[in-house]
N, C-alpha and C positions, 0 to 999 in steps of 0.2 A: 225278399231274400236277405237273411240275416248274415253274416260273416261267423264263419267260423272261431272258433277260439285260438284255435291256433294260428288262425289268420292275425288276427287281432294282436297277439303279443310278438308276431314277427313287425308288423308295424309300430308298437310300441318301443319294437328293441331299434328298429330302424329310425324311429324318432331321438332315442334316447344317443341313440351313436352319432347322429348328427348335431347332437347338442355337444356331446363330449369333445368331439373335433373343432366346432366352434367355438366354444370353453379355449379351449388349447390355441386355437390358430389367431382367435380376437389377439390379444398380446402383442404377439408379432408382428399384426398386420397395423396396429394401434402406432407399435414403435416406428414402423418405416413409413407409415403417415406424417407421424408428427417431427418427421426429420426431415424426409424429402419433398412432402407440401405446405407443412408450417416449418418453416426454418425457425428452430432452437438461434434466440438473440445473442446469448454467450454471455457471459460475464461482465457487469458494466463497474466501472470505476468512477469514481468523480476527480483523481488527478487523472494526470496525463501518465502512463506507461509507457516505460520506458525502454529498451534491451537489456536487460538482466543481465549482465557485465560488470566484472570489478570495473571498481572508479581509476586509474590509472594515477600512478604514484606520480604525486609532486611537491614541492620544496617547500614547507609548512615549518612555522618560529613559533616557540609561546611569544609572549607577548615582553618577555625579559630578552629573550634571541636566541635561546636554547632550540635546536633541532628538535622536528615532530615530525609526526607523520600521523595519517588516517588509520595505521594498522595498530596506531596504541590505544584506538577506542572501537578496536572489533570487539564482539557479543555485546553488542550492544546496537537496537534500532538507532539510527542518527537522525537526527532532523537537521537542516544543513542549510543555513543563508547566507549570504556574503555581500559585503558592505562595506564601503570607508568607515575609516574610523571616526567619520565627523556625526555619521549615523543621524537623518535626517527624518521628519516625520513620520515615514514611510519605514523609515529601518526600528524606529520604537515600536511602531504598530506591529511588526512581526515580530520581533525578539518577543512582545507581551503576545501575542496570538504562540507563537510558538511554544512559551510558558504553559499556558491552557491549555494546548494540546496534551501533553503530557502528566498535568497535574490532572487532565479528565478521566486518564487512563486509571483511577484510584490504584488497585496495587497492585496492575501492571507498571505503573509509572517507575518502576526501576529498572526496567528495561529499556526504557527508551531514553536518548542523551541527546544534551541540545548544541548543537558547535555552529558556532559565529564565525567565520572565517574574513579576517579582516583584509580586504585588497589594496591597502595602503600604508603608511608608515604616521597615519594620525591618529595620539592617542586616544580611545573611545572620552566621552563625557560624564560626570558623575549619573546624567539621568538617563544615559544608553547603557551603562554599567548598571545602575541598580535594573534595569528593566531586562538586562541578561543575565539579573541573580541565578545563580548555580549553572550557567551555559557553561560552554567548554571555548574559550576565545582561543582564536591561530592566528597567527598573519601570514597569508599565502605570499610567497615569496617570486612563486611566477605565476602563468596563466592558469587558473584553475579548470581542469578539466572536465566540466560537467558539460551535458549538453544546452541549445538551447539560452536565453539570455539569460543571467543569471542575477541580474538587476531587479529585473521583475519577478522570480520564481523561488522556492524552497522547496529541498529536495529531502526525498527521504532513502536513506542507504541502509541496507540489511546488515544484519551482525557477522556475514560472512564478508562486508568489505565490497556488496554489488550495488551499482544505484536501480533504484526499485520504480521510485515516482517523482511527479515535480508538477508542483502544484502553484498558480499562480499568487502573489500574493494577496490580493483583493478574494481569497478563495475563503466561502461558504463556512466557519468554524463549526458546523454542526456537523457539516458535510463530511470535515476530513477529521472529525473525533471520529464519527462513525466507522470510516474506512480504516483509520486506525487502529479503532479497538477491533476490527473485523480481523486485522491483519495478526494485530497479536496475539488472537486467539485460534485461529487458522494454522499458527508458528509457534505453538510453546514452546516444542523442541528445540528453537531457535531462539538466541538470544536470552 
């Protein structure tokens, strides 16, 4: 016994409808899979993140004794270390890793600014000075507010004046070119 015809294209349409349903519902049921049995990892950084919070004002000197502050170098990304002024092997190596950071950024590199902030009253050295060619030098006058030891780390603060990240300084320079150039292209509109 053969089927009808018109049997046959009610089962075709009823094929074809449950494809179309499926078509439609796969999606959905794709997204709530892949959210609620594979947990989406979220965002990875290679510094440390931070709470996205202005830095909190404090007493900051050029380096003659003129009063300054953090908000005379807003729109602009800061890269941000702090160190005596006797600046020891450790304080060269960042000032020059600092430098590459920013010369890596090619012609975003005018956005980003480098400030040295000095936690003492000792002049820097001719060869901690050439190696913070073009930085922005302060001398913090009191505790400087950042979190975290500040001994060990370099921080990065956005052009609105928030700290962003902070990165150790034995940290990866491939690593946080990267994350930087990610950041400044993420934020045109900024800075």
């Amino acid at each position: 016994m053969t089927e009808a015809p018109t049997q046959k294209k009610a089962r075709q349409g009823r094929w074809t409808l449950f494809a179309l349903i499926a078509v439609t519902i796969a999606p959905v049921l794709a997204s709530y899979l892949a959210y609620y049995v594979w947990k989406p990892s979220g965002g990875k950084t290679y510094g440390e993140l931070l709470a996205v919070q202005p830095v909190p004002a404090f007493k900051l000197a050029t380096l003659d004794g003129q009063p300054a502050s953090l908000a005379d170098l807003k729109g602009k990304w800061l890269l941000v270390m702090s160190d005596s002024g006797a600046c020891a092997q450790s304080c060269l190596d960042t000032l020059h890793a600092l430098r590459q950071f920013r010369v890596a950024q090619g012609k975003e590199m005018d956005r980003v600014e480098r400030l040295w902030l000095l936690t003492d009253a000792t002049q820097p050295s001719a060869a901690a000075l050439q190696q913070a060619d073009g930085a922005k030098l302060l001398r913090a006058q009191e505790a400087i507010p950042l979190p975290a030891s500040q001994a060990d780390s370099f921080y990065l603060i956005d052009p609105l004046g928030n700290q962003v990240m902070r990165y150790p300084r034995s940290a990866e320079p491939g690593k946080v070119i990267k994350e930087l150039t990610r950041l400044l292209k993420n934020n045109e509109n900024i800075g």
